[in-house]
C-alpha positions in Angstrom: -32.8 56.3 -1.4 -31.9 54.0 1.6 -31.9 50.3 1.3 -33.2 48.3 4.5 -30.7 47.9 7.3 -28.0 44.8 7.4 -25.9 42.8 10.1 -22.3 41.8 9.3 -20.3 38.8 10.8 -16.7 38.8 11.2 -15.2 35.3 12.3 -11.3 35.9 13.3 -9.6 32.8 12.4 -6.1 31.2 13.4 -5.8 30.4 9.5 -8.5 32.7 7.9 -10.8 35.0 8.6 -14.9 34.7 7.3 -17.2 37.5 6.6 -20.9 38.0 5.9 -23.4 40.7 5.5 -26.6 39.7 6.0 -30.0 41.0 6.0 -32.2 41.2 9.8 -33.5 37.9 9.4 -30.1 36.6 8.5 -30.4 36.3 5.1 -26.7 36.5 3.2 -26.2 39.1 0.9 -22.5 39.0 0.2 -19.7 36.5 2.0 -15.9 36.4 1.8 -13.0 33.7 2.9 -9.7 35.3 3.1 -6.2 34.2 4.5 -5.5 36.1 7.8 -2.1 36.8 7.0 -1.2 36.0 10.6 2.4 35.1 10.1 2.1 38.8 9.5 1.0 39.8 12.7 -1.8 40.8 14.6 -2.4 44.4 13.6 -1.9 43.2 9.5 -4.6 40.1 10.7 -7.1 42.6 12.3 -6.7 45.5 9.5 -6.8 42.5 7.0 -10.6 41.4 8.4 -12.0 44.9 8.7 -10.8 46.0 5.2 -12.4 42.8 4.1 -15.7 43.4 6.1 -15.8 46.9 5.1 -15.3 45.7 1.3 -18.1 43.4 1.1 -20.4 46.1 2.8 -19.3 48.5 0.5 -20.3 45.9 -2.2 -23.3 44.4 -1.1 -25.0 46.9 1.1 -24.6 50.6 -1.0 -26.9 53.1 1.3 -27.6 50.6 3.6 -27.4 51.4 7.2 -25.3 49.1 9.0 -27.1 48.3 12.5 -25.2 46.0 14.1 -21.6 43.6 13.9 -21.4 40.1 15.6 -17.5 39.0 15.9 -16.0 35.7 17.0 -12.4 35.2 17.7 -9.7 32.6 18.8 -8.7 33.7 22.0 -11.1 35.2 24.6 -11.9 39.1 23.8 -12.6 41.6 26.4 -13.3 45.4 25.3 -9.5 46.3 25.8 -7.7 42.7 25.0 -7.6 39.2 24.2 -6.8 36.8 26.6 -5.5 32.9 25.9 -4.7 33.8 22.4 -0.8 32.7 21.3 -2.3 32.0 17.6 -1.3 34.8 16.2 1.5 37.1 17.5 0.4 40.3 20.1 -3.6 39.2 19.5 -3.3 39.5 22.8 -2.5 43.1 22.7 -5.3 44.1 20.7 -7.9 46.1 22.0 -10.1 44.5 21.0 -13.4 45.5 21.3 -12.7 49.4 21.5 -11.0 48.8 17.9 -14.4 47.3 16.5 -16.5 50.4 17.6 -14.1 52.4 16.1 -13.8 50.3 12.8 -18.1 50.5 12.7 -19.1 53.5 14.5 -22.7 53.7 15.3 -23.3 49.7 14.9 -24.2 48.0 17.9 -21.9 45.3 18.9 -21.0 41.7 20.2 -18.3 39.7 20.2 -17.3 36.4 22.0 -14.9 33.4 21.2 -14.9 30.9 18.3 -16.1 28.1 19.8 -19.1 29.5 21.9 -20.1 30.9 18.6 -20.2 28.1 16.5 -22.4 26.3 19.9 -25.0 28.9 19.7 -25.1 28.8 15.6 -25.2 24.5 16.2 -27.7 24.9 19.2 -29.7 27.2 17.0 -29.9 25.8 13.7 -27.9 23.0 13.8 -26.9 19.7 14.9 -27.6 20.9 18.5 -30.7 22.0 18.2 -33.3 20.6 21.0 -30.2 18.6 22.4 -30.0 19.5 26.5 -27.3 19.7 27.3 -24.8 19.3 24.6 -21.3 19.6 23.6 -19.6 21.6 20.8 -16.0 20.2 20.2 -13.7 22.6 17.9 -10.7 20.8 16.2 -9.3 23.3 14.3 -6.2 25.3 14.1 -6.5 25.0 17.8 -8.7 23.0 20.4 -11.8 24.2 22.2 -15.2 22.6 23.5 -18.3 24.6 24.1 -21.2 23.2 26.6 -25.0 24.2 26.3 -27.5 23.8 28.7 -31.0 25.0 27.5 -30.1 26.4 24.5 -27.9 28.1 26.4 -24.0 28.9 25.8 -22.4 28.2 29.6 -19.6 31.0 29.7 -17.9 30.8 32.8 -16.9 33.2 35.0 -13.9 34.6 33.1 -15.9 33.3 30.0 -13.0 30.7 29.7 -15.8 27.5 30.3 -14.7 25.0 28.2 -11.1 25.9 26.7 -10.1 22.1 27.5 -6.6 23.5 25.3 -5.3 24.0 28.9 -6.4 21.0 30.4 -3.5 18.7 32.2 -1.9 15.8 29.8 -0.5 13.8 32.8 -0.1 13.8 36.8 3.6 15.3 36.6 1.5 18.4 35.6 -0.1 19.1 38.7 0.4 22.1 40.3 3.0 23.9 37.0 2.0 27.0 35.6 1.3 26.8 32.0 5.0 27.6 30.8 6.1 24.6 32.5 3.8 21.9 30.7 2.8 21.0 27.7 -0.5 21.8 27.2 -3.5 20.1 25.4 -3.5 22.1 22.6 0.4 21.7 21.9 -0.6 18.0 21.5 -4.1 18.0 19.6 -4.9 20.5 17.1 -4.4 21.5 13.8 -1.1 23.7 14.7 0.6 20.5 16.5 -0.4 18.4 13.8 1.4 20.6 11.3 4.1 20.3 14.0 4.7 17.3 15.3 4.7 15.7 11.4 7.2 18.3 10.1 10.7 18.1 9.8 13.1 21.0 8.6 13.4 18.5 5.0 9.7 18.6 5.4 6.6 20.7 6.1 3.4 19.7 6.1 -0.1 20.5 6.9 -2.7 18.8 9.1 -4.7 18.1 5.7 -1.4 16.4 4.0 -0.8 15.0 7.4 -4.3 13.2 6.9 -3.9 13.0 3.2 -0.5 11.0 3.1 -1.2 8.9 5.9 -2.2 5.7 4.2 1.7 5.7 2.8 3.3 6.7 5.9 3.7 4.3 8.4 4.8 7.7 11.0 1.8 9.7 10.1 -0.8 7.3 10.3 0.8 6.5 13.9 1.0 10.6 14.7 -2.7 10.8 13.8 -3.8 7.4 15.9 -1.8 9.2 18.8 -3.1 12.3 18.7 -7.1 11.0 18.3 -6.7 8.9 21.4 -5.2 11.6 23.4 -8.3 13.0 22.1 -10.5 10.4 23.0 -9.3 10.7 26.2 -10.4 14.2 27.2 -13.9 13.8 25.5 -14.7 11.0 27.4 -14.2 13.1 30.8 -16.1 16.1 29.3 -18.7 13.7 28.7 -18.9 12.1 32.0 -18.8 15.6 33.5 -21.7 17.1 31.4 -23.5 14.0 30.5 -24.7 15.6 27.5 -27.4 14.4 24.7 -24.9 14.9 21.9 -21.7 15.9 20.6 -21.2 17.8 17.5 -17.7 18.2 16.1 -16.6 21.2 13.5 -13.9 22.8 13.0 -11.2 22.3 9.6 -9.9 18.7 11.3 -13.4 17.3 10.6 -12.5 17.1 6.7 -10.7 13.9 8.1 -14.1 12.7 10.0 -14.0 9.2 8.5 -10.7 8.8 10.3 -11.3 10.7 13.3 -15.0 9.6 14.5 -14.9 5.9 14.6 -12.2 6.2 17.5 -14.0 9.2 19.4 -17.4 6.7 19.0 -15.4 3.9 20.3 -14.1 5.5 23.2 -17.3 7.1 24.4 -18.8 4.0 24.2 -16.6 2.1 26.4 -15.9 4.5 28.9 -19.1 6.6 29.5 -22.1 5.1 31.3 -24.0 7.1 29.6 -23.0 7.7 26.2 -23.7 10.2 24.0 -24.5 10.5 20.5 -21.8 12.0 18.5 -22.8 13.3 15.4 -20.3 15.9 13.1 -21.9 19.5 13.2 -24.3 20.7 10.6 -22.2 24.0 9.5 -18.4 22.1 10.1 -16.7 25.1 8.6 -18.5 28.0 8.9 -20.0 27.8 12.2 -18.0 30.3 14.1 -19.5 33.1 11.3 -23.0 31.7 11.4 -22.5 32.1 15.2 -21.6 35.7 15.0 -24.2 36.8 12.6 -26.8 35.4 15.1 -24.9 37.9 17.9 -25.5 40.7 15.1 -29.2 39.7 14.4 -30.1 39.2 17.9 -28.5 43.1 18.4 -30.2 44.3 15.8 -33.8 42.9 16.4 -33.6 43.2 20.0 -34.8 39.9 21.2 -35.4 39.9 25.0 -32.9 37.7 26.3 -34.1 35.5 29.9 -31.9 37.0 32.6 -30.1 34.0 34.4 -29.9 33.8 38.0 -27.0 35.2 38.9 -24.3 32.3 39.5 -20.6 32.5 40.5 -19.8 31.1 37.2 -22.4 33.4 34.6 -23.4 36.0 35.9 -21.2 39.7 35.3 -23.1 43.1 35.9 -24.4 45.2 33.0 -21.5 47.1 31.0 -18.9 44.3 32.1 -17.3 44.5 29.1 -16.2 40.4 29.2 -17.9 39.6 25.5 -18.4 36.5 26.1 -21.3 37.5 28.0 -23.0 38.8 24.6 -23.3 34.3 23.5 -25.3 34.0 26.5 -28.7 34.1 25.4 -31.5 31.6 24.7 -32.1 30.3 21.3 -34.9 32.0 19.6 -37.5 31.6 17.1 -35.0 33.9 14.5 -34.7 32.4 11.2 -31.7 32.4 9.3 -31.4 31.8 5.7 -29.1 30.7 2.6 -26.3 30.8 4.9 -24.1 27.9 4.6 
């Protein structure tokens, strides 16, 4: 006897790595949160998330067929690598895609970044949802933005739209390569928060960085530094895409109440048109939510709308860029008992 078909969702954290099996509508059937043993490695990370995947479907789907696997990653994944990916030592190396389709032969698969996933699971079912265009902003163990125009996850050419990580800190970086600067990312994220607040008589993570900065003079001024810096960049995202609203996820957003009245205030003051910033409906899970709606949409077949074909969007059929896969419209799919 065959039980009716499932979807799994792999998310491919910095930190952890997320798993779900769901039914075709989305429904969850089984779910698991595990450490991605990255200080490991990349190939103990990757093994580590497919074992994990393989365990719950093992567990929650016994003679079920699985028909399709959505996967979102740090880094951006291409069938045979991972580019912009220093998270984790040699992701880069991985090949990526072509390691999936062996790990779940038969399944039909998509894959894209963390970031654009969590957009479309926000623009689909979340706090994005009818907001045109809009802004996902990731603050987790690294830094990432997402934009959506019409439901719509804007990729880029390389599929790198949005990875504001790289983008310049000061005019002195003009014209150096990124070895020679300091980079966003180095500056504001989870990983230079852990950073920049430890010392070798002290390490710390972002959380006690948050946690302990009410007693600590230094902290308190880290974290005012590195929110402004912030402030800074999302202000000129905003002026560029003029967007209906901003949602915000990622594990930094456990410190919201210190982190959004300074992001408000700066939008405020230096956008003419400001736009609502809300913090996203699924703050911590919305990279996975994202890639079971890339494994639902596989498996159901939902026509996607072709867009014109655009310098900046548009890649042939069988380009194996996986970004391309978050490029879809949001549909009438429901998804249920997910967060």
């Amino acid at each position: 006897m065959h039980n009716p078909p499932v979807v799994l969702g792999i998310d491919f954290g910095g930190t952890k790595i997320a798993a779900a099996v769901c039914d075709l509508a989305g429904n969850k059937l089984a779910s698991a949160v595990v450490d991605s043993r990255g200080e490991h490695g990349a190939r103990a990370a990757f093994d580590h998330g497919v074992r994990t995947a393989k365990a719950l479907l093992a567990e929650a789907a016994v003679n079920a067929r699985l028909v399709a696997v959505g996967v979102a990653t740090f880094g951006i994944p291409f069938e045979d690598r991972v580019e912009l990916a220093p998270v984790i030592s040699d992701w880069t190396h991985l090949e990526f895609g072509s390691e999936l389709r062996a790990a779940f032969p038969g399944a039909a698969l998509r894959f894209t970044t963390d970031a654009k996933a969590a957009a479309q699971a926000e623009a689909r079912w979340g706090a994005l949802a009818n907001a045109d265009p809009a802004v996902y902003l990731n603050l987790g163990t690294g830094l990432a933005a997402a934009i959506v125009i019409g439901g719509r996850v804007l990729t880029g050419r390389d599929g790198a739209a949005g990875e504001i990580g790289y983008n310049l800190r000061e005019l002195a970086d003009v014209a150096r390569s990124d070895g020679h600067r300091v980079m966003l990312e180095d500056m504001v994220s989870g990983v230079a928060l852990q950073r920049r607040a430890s010392k070798p008589d002290r390490q710390l993570t972002a959380a006690d960085v948050f946690d302990r900065a009410d007693a600590e003079a230094d902290l308190d001024d880290l974290i005012t530094a590195v929110v402004d810096e912030l402030a800074f960049h999302l202000v000129n995202v905003a002026i560029l895409v003029n967007p209906a609203k901003i949602a915000v996820g990622g594990g930094m957003t456990r410190s919201w109440d210190r982190i959004e009245p300074r992001l408000t205030e700066a939008l405020h003051a230096g956008v003419p048109y400001p736009p609502e910033l809300v913090l996203a409906h699924f703050p911590h899970d919305a990279p996975l939510l994202g890639a079971v709606a890339l494994a639902v949409d596989a498996a159901t077949r939902i026509p996607r709308p072709q867009p014109t074909p655009a310098p900046d969007s548009a890649h042939p059929d069988g380009d194996p860029r996986s970004v391309t896969s978050v490029d879809n419209a949001a549909t009438t799919t429901s998804i249920g008992n997910l967060s």
